[in-house]
SERO-4910 file (N, C-alpha, C, O; in steps of 0.05 Angstrom, whole numbers):
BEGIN
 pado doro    nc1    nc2    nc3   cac1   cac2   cac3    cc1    cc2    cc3    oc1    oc2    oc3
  Unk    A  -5173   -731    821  -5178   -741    794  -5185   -771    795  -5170   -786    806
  Unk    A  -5209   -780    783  -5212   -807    776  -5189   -821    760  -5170   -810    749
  Unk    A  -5195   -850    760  -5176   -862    745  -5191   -861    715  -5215   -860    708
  Unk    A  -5159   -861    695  -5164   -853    677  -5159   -880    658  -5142   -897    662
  Unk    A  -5179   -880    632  -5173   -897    613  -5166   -887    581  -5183   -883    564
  Unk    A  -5141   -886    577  -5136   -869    546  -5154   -885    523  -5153   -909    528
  Unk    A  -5164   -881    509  -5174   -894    487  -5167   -881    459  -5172   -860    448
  Unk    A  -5151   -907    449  -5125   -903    425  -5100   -918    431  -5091   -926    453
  Unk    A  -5090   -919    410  -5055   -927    421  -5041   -914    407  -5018   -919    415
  Unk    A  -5040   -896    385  -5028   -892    365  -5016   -851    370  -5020   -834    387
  Unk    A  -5006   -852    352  -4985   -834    359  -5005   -807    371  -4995   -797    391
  Unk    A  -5018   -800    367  -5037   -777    389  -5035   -788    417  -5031   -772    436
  Unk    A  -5039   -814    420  -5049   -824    446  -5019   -825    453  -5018   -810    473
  Unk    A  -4991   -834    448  -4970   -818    466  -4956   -803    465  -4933   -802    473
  Unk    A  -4975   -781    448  -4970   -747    464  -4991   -744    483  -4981   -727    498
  Unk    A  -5012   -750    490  -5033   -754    503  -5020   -761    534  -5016   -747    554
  Unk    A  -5014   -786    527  -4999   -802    557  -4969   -787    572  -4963   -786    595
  Unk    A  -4957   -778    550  -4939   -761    565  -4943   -735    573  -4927   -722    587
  Unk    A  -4969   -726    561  -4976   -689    573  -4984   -702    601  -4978   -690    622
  Unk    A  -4999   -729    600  -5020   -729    630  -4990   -743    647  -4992   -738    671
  Unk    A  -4969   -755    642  -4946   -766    662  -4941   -732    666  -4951   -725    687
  Unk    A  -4931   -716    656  -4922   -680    664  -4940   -669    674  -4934   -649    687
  Unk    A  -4969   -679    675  -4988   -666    689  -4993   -675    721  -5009   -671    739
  Unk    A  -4971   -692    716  -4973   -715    749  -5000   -729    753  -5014   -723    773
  Unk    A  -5008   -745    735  -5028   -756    724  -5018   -783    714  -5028   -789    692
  Unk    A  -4997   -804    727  -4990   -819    707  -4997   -838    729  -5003   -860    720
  Unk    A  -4998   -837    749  -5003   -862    762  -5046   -862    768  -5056   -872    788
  Unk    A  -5059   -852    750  -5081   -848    751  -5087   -860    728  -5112   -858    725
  Unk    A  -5077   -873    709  -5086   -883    681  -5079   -910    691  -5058   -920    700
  Unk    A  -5108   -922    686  -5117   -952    691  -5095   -969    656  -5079   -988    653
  Unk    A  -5105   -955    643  -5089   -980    616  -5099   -960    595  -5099   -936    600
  Unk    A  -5106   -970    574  -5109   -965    540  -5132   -979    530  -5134  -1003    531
  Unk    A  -5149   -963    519  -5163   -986    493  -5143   -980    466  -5124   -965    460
  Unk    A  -5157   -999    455  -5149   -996    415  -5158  -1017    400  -5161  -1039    411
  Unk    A  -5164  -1015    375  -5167  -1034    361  -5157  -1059    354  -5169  -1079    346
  Unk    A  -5129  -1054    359  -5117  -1070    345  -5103  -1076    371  -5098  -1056    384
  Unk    A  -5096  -1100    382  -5096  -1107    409  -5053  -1111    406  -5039  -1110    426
  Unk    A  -5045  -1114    381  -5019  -1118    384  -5005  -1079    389  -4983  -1071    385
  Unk    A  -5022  -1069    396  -5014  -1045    393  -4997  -1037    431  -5000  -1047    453
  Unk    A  -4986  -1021    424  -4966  -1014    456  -4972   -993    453  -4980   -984    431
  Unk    A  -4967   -977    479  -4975   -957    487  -4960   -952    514  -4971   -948    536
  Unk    A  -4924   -952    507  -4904   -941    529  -4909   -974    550  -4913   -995    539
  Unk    A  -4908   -970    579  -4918  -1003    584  -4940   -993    604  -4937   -997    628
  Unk    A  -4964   -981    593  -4994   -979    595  -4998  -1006    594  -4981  -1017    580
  Unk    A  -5026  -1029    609  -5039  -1050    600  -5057  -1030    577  -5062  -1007    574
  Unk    A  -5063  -1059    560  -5080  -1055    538  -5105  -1071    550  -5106  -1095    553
  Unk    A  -5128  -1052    557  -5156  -1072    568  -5170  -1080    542  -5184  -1099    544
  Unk    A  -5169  -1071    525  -5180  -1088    501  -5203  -1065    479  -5204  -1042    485
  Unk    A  -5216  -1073    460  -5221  -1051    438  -5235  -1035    459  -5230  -1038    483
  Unk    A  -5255  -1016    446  -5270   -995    469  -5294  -1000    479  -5306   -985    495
  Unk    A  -5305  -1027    469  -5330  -1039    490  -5313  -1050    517  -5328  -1056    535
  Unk    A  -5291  -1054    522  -5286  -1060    548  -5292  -1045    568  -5290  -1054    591
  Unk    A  -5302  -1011    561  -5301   -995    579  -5323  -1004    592  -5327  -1002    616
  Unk    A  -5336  -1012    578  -5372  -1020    585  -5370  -1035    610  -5389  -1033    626
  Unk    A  -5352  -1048    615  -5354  -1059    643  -5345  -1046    664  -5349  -1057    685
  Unk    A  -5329  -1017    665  -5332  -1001    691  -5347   -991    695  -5362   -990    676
  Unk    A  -5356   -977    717  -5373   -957    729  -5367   -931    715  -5345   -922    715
  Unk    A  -5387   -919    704  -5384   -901    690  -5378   -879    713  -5360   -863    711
  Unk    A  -5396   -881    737  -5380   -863    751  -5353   -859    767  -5350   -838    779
  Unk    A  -5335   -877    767  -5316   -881    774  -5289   -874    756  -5268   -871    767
  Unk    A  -5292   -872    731  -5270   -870    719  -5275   -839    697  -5296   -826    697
  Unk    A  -5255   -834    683  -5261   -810    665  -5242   -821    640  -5220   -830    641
  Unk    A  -5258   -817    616  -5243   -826    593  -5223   -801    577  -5225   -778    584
  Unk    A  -5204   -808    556  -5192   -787    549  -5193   -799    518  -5182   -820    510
  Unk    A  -5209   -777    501  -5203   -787    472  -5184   -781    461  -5181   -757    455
  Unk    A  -5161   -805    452  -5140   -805    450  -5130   -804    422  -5107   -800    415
  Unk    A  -5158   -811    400  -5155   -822    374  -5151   -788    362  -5162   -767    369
  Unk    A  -5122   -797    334  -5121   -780    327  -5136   -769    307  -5155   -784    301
  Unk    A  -5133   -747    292  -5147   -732    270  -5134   -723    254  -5116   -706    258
  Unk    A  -5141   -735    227  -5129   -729    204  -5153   -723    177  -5169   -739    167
  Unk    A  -5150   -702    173  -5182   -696    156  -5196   -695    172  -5191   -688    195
  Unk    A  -5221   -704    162  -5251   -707    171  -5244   -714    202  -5221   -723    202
  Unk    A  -5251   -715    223  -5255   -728    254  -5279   -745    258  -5292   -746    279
  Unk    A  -5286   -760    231  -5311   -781    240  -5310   -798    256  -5330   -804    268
  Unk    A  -5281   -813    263  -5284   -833    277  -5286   -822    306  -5304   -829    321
  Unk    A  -5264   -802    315  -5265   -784    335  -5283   -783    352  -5285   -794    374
  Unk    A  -5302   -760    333  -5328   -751    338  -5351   -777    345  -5373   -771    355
  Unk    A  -5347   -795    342  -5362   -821    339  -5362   -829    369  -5380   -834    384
  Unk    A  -5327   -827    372  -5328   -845    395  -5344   -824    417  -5362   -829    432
  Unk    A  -5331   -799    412  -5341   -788    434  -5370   -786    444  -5380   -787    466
  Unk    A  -5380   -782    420  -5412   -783    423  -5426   -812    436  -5443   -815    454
  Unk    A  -5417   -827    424  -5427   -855    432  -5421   -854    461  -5441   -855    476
  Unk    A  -5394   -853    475  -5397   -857    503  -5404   -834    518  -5417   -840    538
  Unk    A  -5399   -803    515  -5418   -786    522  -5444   -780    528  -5455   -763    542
  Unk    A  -5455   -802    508  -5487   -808    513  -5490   -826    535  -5509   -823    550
  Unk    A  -5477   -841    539  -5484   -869    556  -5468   -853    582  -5464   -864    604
  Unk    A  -5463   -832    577  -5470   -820    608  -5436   -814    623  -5434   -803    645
  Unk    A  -5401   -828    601  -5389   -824    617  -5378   -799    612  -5386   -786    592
  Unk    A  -5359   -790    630  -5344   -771    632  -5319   -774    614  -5307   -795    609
  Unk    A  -5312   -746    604  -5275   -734    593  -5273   -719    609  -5287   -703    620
  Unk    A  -5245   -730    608  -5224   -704    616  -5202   -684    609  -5183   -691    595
  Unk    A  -5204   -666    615  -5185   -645    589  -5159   -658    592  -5154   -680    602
  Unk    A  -5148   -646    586  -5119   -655    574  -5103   -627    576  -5103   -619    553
  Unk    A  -5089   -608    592  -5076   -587    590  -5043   -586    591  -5034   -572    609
  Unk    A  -5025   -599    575  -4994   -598    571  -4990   -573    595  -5005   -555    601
  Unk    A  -4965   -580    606  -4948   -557    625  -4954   -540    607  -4973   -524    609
  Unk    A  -4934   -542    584  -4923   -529    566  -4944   -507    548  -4933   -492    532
  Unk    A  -4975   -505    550  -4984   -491    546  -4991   -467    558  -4987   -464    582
  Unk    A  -5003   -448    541  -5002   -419    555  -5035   -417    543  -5042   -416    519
  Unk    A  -5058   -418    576  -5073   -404    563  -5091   -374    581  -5091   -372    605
  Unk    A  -5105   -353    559  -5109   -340    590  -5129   -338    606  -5151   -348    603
  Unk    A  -5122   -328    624  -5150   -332    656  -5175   -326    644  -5197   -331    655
  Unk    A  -5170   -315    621  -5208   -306    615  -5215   -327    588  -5233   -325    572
  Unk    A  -5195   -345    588  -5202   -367    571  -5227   -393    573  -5218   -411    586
  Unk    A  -5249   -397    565  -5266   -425    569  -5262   -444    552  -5254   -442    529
  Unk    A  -5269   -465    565  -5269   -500    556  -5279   -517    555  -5287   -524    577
  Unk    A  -5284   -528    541  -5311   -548    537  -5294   -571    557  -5275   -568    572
  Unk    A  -5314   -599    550  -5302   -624    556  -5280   -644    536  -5278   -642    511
  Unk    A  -5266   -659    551  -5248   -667    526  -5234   -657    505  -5231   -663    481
  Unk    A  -5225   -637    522  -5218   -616    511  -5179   -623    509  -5167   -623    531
  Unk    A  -5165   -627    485  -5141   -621    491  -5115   -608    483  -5109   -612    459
  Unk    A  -5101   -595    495  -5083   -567    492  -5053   -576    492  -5042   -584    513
  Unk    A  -5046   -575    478  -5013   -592    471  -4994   -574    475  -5000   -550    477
  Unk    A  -4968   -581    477  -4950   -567    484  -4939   -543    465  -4937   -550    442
  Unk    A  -4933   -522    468  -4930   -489    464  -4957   -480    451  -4958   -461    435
  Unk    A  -4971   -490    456  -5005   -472    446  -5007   -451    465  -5002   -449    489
  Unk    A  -5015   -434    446  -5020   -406    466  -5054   -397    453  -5060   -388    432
  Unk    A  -5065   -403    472  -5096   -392    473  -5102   -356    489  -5095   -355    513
  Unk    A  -5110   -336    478  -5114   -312    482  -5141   -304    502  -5158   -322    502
  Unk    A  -5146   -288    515  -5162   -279    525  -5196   -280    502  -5201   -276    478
  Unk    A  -5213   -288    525  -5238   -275    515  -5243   -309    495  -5266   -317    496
  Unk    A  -5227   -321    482  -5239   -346    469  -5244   -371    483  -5232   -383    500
  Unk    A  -5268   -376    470  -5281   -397    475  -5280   -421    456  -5284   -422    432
  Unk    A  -5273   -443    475  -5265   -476    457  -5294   -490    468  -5305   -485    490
  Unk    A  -5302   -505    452  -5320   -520    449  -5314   -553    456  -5290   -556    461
  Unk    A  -5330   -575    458  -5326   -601    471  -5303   -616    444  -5299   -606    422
  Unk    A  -5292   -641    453  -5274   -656    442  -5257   -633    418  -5262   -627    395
  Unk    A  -5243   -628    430  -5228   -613    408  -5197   -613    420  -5193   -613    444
  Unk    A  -5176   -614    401  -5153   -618    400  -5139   -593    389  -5137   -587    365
  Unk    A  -5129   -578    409  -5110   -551    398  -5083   -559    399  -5069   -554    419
  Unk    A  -5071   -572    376  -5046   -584    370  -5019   -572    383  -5019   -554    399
  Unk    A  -4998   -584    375  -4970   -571    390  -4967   -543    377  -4971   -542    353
  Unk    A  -4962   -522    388  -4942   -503    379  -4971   -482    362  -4962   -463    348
  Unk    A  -4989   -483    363  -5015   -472    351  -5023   -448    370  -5019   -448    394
  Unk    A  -5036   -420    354  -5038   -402    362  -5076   -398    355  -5088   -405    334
  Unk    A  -5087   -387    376  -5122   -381    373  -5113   -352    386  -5097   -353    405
  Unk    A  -5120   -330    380  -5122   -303    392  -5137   -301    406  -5148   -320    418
  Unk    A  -5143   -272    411  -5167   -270    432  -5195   -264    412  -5197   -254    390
  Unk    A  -5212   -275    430  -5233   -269    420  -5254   -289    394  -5273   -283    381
  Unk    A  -5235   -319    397  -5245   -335    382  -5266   -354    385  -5269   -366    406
  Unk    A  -5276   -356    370  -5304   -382    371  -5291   -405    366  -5278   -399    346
  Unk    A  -5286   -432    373  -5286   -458    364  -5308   -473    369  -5317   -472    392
  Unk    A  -5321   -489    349  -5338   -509    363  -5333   -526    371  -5313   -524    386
  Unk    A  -5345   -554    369  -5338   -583    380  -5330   -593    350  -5336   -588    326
  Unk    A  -5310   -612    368  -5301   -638    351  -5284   -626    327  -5284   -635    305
  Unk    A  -5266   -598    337  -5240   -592    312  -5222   -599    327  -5217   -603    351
  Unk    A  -5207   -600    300  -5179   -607    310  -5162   -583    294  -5163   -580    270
  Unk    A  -5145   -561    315  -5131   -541    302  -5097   -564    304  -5089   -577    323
  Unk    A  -5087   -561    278  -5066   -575    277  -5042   -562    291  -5044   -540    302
  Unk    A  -5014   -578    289  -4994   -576    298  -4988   -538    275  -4987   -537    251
  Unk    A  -4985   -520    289  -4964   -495    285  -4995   -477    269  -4988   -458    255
  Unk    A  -5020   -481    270  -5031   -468    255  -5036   -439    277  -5028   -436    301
  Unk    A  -5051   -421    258  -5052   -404    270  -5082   -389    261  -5091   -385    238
  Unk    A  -5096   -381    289  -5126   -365    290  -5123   -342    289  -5107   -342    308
  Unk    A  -5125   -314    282  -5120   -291    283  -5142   -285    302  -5155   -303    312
  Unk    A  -5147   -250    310  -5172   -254    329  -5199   -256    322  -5202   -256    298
  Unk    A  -5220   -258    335  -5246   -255    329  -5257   -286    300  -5275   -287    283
  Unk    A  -5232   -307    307  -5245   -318    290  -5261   -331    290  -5267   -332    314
  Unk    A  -5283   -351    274  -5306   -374    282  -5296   -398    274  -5282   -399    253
  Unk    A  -5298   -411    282  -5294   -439    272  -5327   -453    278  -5336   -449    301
  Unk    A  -5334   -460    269  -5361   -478    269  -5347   -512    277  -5323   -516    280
  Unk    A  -5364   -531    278  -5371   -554    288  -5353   -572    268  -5356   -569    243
  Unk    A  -5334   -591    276  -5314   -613    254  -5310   -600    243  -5323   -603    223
  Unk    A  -5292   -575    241  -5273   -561    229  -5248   -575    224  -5236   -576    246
  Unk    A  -5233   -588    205  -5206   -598    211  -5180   -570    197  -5175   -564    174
  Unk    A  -5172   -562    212  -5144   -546    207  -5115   -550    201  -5099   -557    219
  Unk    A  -5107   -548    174  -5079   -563    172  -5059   -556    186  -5062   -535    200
  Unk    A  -5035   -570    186  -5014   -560    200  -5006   -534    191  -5006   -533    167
  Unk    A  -4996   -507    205  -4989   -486    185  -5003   -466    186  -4998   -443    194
  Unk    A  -5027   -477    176  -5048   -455    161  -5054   -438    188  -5053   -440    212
  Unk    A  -5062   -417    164  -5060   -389    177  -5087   -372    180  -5080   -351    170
  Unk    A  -5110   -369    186  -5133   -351    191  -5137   -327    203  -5143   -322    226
  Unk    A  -5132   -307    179  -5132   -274    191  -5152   -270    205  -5168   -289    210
  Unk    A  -5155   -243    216  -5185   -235    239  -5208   -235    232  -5211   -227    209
  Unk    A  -5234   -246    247  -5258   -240    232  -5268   -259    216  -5292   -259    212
  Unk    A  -5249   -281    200  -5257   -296    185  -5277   -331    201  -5270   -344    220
  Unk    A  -5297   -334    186  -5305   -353    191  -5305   -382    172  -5312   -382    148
  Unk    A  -5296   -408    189  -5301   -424    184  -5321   -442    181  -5323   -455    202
  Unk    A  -5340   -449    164  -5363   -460    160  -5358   -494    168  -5339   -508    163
  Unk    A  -5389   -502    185  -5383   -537    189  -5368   -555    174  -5370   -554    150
  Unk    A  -5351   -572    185  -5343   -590    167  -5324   -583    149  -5317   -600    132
  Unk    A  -5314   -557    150  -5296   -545    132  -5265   -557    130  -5259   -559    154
  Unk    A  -5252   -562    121  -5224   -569    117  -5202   -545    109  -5205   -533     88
  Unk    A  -5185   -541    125  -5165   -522    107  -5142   -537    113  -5134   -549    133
  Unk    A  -5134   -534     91  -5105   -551     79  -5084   -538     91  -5084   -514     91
  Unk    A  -5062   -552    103  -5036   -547    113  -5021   -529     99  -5016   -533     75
  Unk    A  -5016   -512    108  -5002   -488     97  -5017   -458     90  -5007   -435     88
  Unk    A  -5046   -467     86  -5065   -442     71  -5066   -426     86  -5065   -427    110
  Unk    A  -5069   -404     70  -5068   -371     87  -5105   -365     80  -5111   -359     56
  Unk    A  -5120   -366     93  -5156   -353     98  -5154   -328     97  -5142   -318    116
  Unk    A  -5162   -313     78  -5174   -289     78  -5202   -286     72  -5211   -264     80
  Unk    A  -5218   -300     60  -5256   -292     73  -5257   -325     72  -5242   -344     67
  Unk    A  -5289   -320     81  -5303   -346     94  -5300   -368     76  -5300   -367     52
  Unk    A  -5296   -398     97  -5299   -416     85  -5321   -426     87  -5326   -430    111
  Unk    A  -5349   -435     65  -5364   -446     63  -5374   -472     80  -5354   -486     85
  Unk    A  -5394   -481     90  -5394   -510     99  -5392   -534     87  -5407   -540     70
  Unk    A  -5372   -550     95  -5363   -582     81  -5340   -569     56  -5337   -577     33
  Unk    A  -5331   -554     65  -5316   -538     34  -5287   -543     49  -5284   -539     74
  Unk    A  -5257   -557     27  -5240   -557     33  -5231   -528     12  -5241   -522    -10
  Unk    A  -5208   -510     29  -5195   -499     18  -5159   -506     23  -5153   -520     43
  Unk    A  -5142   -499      7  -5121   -506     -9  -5106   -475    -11  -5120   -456    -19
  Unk    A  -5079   -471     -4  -5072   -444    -21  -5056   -429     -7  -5053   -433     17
  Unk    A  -5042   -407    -21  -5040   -383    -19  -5051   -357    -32  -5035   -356    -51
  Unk    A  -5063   -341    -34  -5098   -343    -15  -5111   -373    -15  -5109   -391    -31
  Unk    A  -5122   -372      7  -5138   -412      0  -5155   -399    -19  -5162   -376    -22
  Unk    A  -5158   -428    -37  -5185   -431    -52  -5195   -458    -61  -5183   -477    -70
  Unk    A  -5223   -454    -57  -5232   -477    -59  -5227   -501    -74  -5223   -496    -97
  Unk    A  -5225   -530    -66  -5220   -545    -84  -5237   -572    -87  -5233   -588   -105
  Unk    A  -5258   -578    -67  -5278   -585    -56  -5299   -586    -41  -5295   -585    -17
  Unk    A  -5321   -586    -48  -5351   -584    -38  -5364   -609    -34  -5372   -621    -53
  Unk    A  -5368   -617    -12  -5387   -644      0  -5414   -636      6  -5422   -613      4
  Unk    A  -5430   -661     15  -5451   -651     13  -5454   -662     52  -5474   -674     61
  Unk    A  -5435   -656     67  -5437   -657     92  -5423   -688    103  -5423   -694    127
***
């Protein structure tokens, strides 16, 4: 494993830092970026906001997006793209404590938190965050750049499209698809499709906002 640079400090980034110390990965993390430079991060160095990375060798090190997601993942999705382009590398992120199976695929920057159980036959897409204690069945689509929250749950055969954000909780029976950009609110039970840029709300969800992307 290359050395690693977390980028973030804030509470994702140490569940982040302690999945990779259990992954015997702790003496491989060079320091932290973050914005805000009074920020700690366990006693990680802080190298400074995220243009500092700019001065390693892109081939020498592997980044881990550490920033969390709440709603939308614009900033997230931002970072990743921005240094993805300029050519560097992520690295997944797989907690002991997860369960996923042998006929499971994975994008990049990809990360799997502790008691997630991923099913046979599904496929995860790049920068995406499958929260603590979260269930995907077999046979699911995720794209890039969702975040399935802490305890939610995928039934099988489901889709998730591209910046999907998933509340804590919420629940998605079989078959159902998630449209881009979609939001479902913490707790909601999905029984048919969510539209794209559409937040749903509920028991059944139902809609309670429409963006225009």
């Amino acid at each position: 494993m290359k050395p690693l640079i977390i980028m973030g400090g804030g509470g994702h980034a140490k569940v982040i830092a302690e999945s990779l110390s259990l992954m015997g990965l702790e003496e491989a993390i060079i320091g932290f970026t973050a914005l805000d430079g009074s920020m700690e991060l366990f006693n990680m160095p802080y190298i400074g906001d995220d243009s500092a990375i700019l001065e390693y060798n892109k081939e020498e090190i592997c980044l881990i997006n550490a920033v969390g997601s709440t709603g939308r993942n614009q900033f997230r999705t931002k970072l990743f793209k921005d240094f993805h382009e300029r050519g560097f590398a992520f690295a997944n992120v797989v907690h002991p404590a997860a369960i996923l199976s042998k006929y499971v695929t994975i994008g990049v920057s990809v990360q799997i938190m502790a008691g997630a159980i991923i099913q046979s036959g599904t496929r995860i897409g790049d920068n995406v965050i499958v929260n603590t204690g979260s269930r995907i069945d077999h046979d699911c689509i995720v794209g890039n750049h969702v975040h399935v929250s802490p305890g939610a749950i995928l039934c099988g055969s489901v889709v998730v499209e591209d910046e999907v954000h998933i509340g804590a909780g919420a629940t998605v029976i079989q078959g159902i698809t998630l449209g881009r950009g979609s939001i479902v609110g913490a707790g909601a039970v999905v029984i048919k499709n969510v539209l794209p840029y559409t937040t749903v709300v509920g028991i059944p969800a139902r809609e309670v906002q429409k963006r225009n992307g």
